[in-house]
N, C-alpha and C positions, 0 to 999 in steps of 0.2 A: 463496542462496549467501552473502549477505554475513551473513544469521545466524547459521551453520555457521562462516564466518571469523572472525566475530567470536567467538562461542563457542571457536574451539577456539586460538584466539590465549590469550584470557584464561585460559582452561585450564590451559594448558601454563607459562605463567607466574607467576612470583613468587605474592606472597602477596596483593603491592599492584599488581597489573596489574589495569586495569579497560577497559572500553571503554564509549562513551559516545553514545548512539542521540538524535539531536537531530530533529524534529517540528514543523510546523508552529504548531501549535494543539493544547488540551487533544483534543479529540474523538479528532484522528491518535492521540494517544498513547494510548488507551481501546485502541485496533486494535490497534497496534502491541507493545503491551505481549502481548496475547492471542495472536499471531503467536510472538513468542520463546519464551511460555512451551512452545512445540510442543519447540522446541528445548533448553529447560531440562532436561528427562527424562534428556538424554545427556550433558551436562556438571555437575549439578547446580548450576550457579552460580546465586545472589541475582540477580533479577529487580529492578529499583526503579524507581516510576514519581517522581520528583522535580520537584515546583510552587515548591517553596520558595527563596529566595535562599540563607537558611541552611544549610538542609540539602543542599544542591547544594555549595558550598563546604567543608565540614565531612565529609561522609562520609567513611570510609576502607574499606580491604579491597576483595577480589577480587569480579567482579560486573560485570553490566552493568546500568549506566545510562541511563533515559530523562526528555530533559527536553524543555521547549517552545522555540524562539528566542526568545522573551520572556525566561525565567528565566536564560537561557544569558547574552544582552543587559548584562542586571542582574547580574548575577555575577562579568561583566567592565568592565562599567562603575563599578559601587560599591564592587568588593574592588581594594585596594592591588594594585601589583606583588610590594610584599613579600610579601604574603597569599596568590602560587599555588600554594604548595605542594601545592592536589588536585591541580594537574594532573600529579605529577610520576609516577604514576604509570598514565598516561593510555597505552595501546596504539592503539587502534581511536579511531577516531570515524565514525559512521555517519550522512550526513544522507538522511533520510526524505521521500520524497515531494519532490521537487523542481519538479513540475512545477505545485507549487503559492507557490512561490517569491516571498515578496514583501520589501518595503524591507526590515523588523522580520529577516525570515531572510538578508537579505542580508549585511545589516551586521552580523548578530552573526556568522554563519561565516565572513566575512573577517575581525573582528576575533579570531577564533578562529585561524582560519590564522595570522593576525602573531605572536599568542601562542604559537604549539608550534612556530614553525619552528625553534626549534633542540632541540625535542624529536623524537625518532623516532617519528614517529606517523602513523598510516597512514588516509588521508582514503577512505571509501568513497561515491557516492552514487548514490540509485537514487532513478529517475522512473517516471512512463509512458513511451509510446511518444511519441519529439519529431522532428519534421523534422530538425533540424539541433543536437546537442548537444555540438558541439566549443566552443562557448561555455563553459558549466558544464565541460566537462573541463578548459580552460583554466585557468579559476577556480579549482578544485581541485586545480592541477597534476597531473591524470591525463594520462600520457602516452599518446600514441594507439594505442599496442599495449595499453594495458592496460583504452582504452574499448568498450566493447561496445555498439551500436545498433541496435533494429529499430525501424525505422520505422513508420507506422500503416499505410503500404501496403504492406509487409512481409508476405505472408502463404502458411501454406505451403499453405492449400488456395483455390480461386478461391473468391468468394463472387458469389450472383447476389441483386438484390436487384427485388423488385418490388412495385408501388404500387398501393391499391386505395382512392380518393375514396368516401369518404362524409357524407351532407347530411343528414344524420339528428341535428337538435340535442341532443337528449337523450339522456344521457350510458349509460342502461339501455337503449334503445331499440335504441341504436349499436351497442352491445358483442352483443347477440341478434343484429344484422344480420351484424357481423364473424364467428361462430361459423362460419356456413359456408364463407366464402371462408379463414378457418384452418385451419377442420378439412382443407378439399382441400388448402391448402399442406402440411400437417404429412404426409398418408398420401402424397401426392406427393414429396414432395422424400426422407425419409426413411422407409422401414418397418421396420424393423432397427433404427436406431440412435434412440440422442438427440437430442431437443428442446428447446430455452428459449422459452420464449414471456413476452413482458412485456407486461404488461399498466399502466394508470396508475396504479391505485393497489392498495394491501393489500387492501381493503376489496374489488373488484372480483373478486381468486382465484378466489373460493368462486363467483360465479356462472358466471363464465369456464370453469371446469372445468364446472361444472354443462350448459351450453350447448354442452359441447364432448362432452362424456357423451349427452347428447340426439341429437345429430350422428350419433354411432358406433348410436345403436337407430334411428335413420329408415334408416343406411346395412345395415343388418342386420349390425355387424359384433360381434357378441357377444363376441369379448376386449377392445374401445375400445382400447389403447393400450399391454397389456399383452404383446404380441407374441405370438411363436407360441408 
């Protein structure tokens, strides 16, 4: 939703409306950037992933922007007062991932805040699921009709969760053992529908399916998994 708003804000706007998608760390913004472009098809707006102090401050035109709190930090640290002219055509600001929130994002989105309050600009932010995020709305002046919270125990279907100990050191050994007591959870709990199964690592997949394939020829079930 907040891609959608913030797209279709910059849209409908001037020439020089932008909005500006702030991130934790380079990696977020790898995601984050791949996330909008879904949304790019329908507004066609410039996409930009922005590292640079320079080029953060200097840009112009219509677009959405994404930078790190570090870059952000340094852009308002080292450029003048005189020198904000980027922001004067700032709509949106979107800060990303919140629940990864540390000093470096703290301090630059407050000094961000200081800096547009007397510009029209509309602060959006999205987390995970947090116990208690009247803090951060606080912080971003969202006012409580306009926060939206689900909780991590929030949930609309029940979930049952059950535990099966095993002492089998070896890491191949385990995962052969585990086959059975997953395969009976998975044809138990679901026939019909879908599954996630996680296993620990990539490398594991292939055997994991493999053992779990095994499972379906001991039970004679000749579709495995493919339904009816």
């Amino acid at each position: 939703m907040a891609m959608l708003s913030a797209c279709q804000t910059i849209s409908k706007g001037s020439a020089d409306y932008f909005a500006l998608v702030i991130v934790p760390n380079c990696s977020q913004a790898k995601e984050i950037v791949s996330l909008y472009r879904l949304s790019q098809g329908q507004t066609r707006l410039p996409i930009d992933t922005i590292l640079f102090l320079d080029i953060l401050v200097s840009k112009r035109g219509k677009g959405i922007r994404i930078t790190t709190s570090q870059w952000l930090l340094h852009a308002l640290l080292y450029t003048l007062r005189s020198d904000r002219e980027w922001l004067s055509g700032l709509k949106t600001v979107v800060c990303e991932d919140l629940q990864l929130l540390d000093a470096v994002y703290e301090y630059s989105v407050s000094l961000f805040i200081h800096e547009t309050q007397a510009l029209p600009v509309r602060f959006i932010g999205l987390s995970y699921c947090l116990n208690d995020p009247t803090d951060l709305a606080s912080w971003l002046h969202v006012s409580m009709q306009a926060m939206f919270s689900f909780r991590p125990r929030d949930r609309e279907q029940s979930l049952t969760v059950s535990v099966a100990a095993f002492i089998i050191p070896h890491s191949g050994a385990r995962f052969k053992a585990m086959s059975k007591p997953a395969y009976t959870a998975i044809t138990e709990a679901s026939r019909d529908g879908n599954v996630k199964l996680f296993v620990l690592s990539r490398s594991q997949c292939q055997n994991v399916a493999g053992d779990l394939i095994m499972q379906c020829a001991i039970d004679i079930n000749t579709l495995g998994f493919l339904g009816q």
